[in-house]
Residue, then its C-alpha position, 0 to 999 in steps of 0.5 A: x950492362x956492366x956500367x948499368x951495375x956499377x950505377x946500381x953499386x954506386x947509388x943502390x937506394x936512388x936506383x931502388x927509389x926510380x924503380x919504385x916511383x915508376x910502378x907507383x906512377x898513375x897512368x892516364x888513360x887516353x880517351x877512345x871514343x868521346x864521353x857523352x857524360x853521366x847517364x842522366x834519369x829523366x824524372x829526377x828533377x821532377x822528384x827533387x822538386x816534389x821531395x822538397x815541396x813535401x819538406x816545405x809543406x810538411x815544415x809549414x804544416x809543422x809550424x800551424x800545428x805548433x801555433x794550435x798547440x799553444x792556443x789550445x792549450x791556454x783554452x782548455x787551461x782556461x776550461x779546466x780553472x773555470x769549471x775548478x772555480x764553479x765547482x768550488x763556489x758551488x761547493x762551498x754553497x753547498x757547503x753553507x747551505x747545509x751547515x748554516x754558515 
């Protein structure tokens, strides 16, 4: 014991250092019985595939409507400037007829 002490005197940081490293060690755990891994949910595939076929979906279908968007735009565009330019040339008939210009 009195060698132990005089270790501990001489080099009292590297004894703290020892003592310190051992209780941080992680100890590994020896294996009882043989894993059988992960419990695995027997539907899960089964709904990964369904999720993923609803995103495609939904992304096409995003895409159509995007496509429709446009033309329909342009067509009621179209609509509207062709019924405004009736209403115009009609108007100025009018307007014409009644005033005799």
């Amino acid at each position: 014991m009195t060698q132990r002490r005089e270790a501990r005197v001489a080099a009292p940081y590297a004894a703290k250092v020892v003592e310190s490293y051992t209780s941080r060690v992680a100890r590994l755990e020896t294996p009882t019985a043989p894993e059988e891994g992960p419990p695995l949910d027997p539907h899960a595939v089964e709904r990964a595939y369904r999720f993923y076929r609803a995103r495609r979906a939904a992304r096409e279908r995003s895409q159509r409507e995007r496509k429709t968007a446009g033309f329909r735009f342009w067509f009621v565009l179209a609509i509207v400037l062709v019924t405004a330019a009736f209403l115009a040339s009609r108007t100025l008939g009018e307007i014409e007829h009644l005033f005799g210009l």
